[in-house]
C-alpha positions as CSV (number, residue, x, y, z in Angstrom):
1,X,-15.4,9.6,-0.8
2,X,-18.0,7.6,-3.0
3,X,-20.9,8.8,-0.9
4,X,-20.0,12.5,-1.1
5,X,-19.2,11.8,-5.0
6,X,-23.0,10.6,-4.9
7,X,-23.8,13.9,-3.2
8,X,-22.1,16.3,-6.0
9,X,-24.0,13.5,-8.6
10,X,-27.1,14.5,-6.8
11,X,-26.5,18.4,-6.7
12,X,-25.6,18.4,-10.7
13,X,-22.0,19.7,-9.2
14,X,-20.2,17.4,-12.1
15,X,-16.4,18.1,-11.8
16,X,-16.2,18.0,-8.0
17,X,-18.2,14.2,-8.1
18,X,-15.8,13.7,-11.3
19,X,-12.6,14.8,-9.5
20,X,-13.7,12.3,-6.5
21,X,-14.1,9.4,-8.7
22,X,-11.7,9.5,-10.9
23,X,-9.2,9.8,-7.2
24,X,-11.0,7.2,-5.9
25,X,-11.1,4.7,-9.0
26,X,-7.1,5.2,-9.2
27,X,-7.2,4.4,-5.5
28,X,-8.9,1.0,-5.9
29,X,-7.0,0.3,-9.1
30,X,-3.8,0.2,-6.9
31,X,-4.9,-0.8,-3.8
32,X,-7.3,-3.6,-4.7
33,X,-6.5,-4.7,-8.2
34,X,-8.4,-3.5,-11.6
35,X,-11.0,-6.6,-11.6
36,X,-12.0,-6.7,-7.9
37,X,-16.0,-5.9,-7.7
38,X,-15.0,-2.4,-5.8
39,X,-12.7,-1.0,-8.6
40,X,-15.2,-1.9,-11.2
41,X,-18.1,-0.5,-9.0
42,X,-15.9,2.3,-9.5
43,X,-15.5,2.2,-12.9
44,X,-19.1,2.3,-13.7
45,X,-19.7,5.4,-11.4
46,X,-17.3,7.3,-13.2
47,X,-18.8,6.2,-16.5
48,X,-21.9,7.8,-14.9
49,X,-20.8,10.7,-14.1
50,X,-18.8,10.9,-17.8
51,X,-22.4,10.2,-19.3
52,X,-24.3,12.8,-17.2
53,X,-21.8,15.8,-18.5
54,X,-22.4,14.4,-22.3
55,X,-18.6,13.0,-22.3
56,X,-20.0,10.0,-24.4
57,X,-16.9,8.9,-26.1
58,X,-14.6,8.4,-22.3
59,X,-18.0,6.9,-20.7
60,X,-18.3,4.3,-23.3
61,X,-14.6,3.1,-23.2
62,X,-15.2,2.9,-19.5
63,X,-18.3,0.7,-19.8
64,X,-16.7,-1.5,-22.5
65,X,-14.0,-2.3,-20.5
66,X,-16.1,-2.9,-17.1
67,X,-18.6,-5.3,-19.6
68,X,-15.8,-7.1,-20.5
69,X,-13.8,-7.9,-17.3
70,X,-16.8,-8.7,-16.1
71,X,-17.9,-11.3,-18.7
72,X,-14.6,-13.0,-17.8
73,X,-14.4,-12.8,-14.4
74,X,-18.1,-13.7,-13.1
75,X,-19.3,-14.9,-15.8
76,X,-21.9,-13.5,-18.6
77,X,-25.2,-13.9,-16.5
78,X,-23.7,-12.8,-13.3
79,X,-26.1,-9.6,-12.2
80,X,-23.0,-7.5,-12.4
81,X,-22.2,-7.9,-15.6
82,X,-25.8,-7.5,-16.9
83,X,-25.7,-4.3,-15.4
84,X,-22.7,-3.3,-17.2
85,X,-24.7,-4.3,-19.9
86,X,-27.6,-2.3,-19.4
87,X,-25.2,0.8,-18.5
88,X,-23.6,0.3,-21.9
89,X,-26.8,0.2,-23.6
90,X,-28.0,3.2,-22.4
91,X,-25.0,5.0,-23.7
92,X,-25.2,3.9,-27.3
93,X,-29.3,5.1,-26.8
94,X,-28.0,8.3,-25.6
95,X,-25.5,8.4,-28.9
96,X,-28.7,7.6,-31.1
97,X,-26.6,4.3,-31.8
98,X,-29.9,2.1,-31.7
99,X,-28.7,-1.1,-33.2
100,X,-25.9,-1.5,-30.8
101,X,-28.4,-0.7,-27.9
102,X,-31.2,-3.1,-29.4
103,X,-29.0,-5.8,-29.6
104,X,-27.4,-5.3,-26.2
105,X,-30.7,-5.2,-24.1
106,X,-32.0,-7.9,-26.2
107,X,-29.4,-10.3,-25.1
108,X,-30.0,-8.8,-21.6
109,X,-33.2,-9.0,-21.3
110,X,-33.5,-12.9,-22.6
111,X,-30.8,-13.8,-19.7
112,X,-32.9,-11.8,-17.1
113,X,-35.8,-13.8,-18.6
114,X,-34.2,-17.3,-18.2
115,X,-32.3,-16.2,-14.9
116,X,-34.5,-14.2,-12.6
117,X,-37.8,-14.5,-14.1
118,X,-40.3,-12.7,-16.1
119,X,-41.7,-10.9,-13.0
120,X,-38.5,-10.3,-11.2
121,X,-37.4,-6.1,-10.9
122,X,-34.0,-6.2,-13.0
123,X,-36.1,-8.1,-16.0
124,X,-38.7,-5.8,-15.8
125,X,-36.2,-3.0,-15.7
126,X,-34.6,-4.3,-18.9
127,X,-38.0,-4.8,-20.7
128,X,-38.4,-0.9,-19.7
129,X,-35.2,0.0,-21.4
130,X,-35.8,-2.1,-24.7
131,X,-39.4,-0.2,-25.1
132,X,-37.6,3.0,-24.8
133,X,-35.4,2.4,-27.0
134,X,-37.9,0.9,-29.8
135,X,-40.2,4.4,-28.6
136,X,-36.7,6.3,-30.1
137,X,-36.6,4.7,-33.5
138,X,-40.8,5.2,-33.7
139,X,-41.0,1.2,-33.6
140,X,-44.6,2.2,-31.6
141,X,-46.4,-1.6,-31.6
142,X,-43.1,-3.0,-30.3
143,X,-42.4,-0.5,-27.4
144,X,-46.4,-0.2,-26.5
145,X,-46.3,-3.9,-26.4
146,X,-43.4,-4.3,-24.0
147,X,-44.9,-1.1,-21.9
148,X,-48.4,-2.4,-21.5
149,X,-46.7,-5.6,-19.9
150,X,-44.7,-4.3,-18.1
151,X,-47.0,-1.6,-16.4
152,X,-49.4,-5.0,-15.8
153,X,-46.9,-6.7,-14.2
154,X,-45.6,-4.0,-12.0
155,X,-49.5,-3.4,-10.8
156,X,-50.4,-7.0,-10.2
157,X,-46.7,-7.7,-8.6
158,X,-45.1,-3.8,-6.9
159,X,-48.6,-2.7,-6.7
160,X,-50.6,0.4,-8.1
161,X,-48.6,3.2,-6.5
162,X,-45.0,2.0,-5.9
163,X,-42.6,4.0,-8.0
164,X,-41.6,1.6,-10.4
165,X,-45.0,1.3,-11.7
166,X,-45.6,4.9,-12.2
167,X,-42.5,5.1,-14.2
168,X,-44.1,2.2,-16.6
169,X,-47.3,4.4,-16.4
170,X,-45.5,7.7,-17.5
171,X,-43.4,5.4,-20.6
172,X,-46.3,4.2,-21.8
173,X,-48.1,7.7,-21.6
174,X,-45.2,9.1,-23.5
175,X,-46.0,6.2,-25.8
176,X,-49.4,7.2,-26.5
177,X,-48.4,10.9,-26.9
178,X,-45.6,10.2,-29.4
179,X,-48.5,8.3,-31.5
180,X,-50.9,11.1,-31.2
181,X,-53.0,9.4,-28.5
182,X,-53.8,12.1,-26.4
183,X,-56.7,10.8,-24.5
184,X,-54.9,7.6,-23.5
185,X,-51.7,9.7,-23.0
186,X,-53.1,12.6,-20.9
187,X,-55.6,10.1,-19.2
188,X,-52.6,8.3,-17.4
189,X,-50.5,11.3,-16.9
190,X,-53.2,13.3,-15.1
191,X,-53.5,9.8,-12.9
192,X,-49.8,9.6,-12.7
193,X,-49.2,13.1,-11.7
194,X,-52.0,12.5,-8.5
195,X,-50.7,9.7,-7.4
196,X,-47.0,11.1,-7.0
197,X,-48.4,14.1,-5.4
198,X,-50.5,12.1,-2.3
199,X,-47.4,9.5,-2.4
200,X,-44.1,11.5,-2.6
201,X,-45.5,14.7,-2.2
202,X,-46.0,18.0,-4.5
203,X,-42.1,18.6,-4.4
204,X,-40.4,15.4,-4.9
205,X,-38.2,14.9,-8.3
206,X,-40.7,12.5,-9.9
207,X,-43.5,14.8,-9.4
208,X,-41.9,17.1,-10.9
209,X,-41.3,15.1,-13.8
210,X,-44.8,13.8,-14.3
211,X,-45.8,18.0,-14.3
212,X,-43.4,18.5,-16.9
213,X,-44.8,15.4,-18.8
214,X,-48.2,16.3,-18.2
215,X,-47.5,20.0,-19.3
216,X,-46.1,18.7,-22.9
217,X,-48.9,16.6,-23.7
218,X,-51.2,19.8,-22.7
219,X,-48.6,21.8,-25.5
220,X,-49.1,19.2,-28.2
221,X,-52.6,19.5,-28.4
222,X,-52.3,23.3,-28.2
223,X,-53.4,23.8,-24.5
224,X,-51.4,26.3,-24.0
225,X,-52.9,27.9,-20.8
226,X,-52.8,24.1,-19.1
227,X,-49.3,23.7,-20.2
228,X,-48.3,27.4,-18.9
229,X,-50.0,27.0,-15.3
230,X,-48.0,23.5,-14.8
231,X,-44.5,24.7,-15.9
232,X,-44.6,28.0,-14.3
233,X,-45.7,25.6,-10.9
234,X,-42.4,23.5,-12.0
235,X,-40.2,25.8,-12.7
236,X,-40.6,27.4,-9.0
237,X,-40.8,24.3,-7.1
238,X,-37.2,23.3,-8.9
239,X,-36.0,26.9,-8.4
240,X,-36.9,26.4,-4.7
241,X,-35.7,23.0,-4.1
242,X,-32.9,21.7,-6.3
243,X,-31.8,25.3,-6.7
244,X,-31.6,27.3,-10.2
245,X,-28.3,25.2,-12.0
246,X,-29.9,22.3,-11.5
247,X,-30.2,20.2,-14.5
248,X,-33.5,19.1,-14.0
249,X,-34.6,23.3,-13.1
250,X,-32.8,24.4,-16.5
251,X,-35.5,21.6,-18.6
252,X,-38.2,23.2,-17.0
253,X,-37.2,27.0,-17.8
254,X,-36.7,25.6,-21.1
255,X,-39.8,24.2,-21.4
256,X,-41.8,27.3,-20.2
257,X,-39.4,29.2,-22.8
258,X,-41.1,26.9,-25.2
259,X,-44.3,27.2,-24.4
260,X,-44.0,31.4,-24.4
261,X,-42.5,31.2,-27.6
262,X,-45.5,29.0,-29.2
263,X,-47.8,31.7,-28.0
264,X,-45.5,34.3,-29.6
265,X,-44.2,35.6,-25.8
266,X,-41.3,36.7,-27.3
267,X,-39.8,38.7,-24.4
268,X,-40.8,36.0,-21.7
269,X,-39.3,33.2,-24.0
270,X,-35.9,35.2,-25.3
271,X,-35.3,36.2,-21.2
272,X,-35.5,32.4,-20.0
273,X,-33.7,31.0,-23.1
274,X,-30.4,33.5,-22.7
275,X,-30.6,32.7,-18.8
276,X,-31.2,29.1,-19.7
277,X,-27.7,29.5,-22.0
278,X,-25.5,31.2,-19.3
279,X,-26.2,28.9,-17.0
280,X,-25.9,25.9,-18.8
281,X,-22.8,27.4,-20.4
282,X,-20.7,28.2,-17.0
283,X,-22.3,24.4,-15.6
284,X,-21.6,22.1,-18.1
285,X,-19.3,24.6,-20.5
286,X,-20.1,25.2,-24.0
287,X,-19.6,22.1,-25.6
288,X,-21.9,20.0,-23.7
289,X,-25.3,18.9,-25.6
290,X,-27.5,20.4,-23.5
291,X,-25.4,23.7,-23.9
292,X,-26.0,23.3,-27.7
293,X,-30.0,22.4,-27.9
294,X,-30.0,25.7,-25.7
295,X,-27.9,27.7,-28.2
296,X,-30.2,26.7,-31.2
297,X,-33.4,26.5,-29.5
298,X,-32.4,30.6,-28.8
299,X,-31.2,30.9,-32.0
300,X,-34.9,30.2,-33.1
301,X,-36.6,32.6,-31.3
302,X,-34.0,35.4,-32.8
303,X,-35.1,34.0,-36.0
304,X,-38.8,34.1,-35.2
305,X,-38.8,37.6,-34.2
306,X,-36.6,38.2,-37.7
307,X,-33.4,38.8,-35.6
308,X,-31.2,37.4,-38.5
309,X,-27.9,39.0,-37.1
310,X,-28.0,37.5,-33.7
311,X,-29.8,33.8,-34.9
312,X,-27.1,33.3,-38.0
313,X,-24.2,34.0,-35.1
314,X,-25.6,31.4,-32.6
315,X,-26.4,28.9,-36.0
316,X,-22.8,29.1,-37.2
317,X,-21.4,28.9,-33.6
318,X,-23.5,25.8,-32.8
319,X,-22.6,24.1,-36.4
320,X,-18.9,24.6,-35.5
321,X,-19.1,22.9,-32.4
322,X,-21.4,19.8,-33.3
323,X,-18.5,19.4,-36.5
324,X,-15.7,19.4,-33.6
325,X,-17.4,17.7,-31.0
């Protein structure tokens, strides 16, 4: 049951991995006991998925409660539990609550530290996650100090091309971007993105992502023919492979929406961003964030093109929403 959950998970198909989980966590509940390892493996993937559809309030009570069992029963540097850590991090980050996440992967990454070592995966996975979320309150020095470690470790121990080592490579490109660096930024996204192709192949998800990446930097500096070129390339290779509801498809149609609607394409952009909205609508429903930054970014290009009618219903819709939700 868990492995076709993972499958739905994979395929963005949210309530049929949802329904599977939430069946097979009660399962394990009654069958095993609610603090055996299983029940709370179980726990944390239906925290996942809860996270993944934007369902941040029933995902954090989730990952509370697995943090805390888990504390108790193996103890508070077991690797479980510092995962449930991590996980619960992560969720505050995605809530913009960065003081809670700070202090959380602070505390983890000091144990990994101590425990595992400074060179060891899950450490360098936690020093990853405490840059990022430094990069989101624009504490630059602190996350490009952590990424520029942790990219030289990963090199010197994984090796130049293994996967965890481009990820460093693409933070601390994002890094440099969010500063204004665009040589440093573009200079190790352009290596990135070459890499990933000869490694994993043109098609594979985290080539994908480093196009996209690639393509914003080109945007922020106002290349706007660069930036086109890669996410019309993106946009068909995620069409073509993760199909069009994918979540990962419906980011890159609307980032080439975007990038129309900076060159004033206003047909191109509106047709993507109302296609973008349907989708996203009838996959994750109307409530979901990513539903909502479609709604408004929409909403922007009515206004743009003086639309006032159509932008002010979208606004007010989107306003009532965010108040409720």
């Amino acid at each position: 049951m868990s492995n076709l959950a993972s499958t739905y998970l994979h395929q963005g198909r949210w309530d049929e991995a949802e329904k599977l989980l939430a069946q097979n966590l009660e399962i394990c509940k009654r069958v095993l006991g609610p603090e055996h390892p299983d029940t709370l493996t179980n726990v944390n993937n239906l925290a996942s998925i809860y996270e993944a559809q934007g369902q941040w309030d029933e995902a954090e009570k989730l990952q509370v409660q697995n943090l805390k069992i888990r504390k108790r029963v193996l103890g508070p540097e077991h690797p479980d539990t510092l995962t449930s850590m991590n996980n619960l991090a992560l969720t505050y980050s995605a809530q913009g609550q960065w003081d809670e996440a700070g202090k959380l992967q602070v505390q983890n990454l000091e144990i990994r530290k101590r425990v595992l070592g400074p060179e060891h995966p899950a450490t360098l996975t936690s020093m990853n996650n405490l840059a990022l979320t430094y990069s989101a309150q624009g504490q630059w020095d602190e996350a490009e100090k952590l990424q520029v470690q942790n990219l030289e470790i990963r090199k010197r121990v994984l090796g130049p091309e293994h996967p965890a080592t481009l990820t460093s490579m693409n933070n601390l490109a994002s890094t440099y971007r969010a500063q204004g660096q665009w040589d440093e930024a573009e200079k190790l996204q352009v290596q990135n993105l070459e890499i990933r192709k000869r490694v994993l192949g043109p098609e594979h998800p985290s080539t994908l992502t480093s196009m996209n990446d690639l393509a914003a930097t080109y945007s922020a500096q106002g290349q706007w023919d660069e930036a086109e070129k890669l996410q019309v390339q993106n946009l068909e290779i995620c069409k073509r492979v993760l199909g069009s509801e994918h979540p990962h498809t419906l980011t890159s149609m609307s980032n080439l929406a975007s990038t129309y609607r900076a060159q004033g394409q206003w047909d191109e952009a509106e047709k993507l961003q109302v296609q973008n909205l349907e989708i996203r609508k009838g996959v994750l429903g109307p409530e979901h964030p990513d539903t909502l930054t479609s709604v408004n970014n929409l909403a922007s290009i009515y206004e743009a093109q003086g639309q006032w009618d159509e932008a002010e219903k979208l606004q007010v819709q989107n306003l009532e929403i965010r108040k409720r939700v």
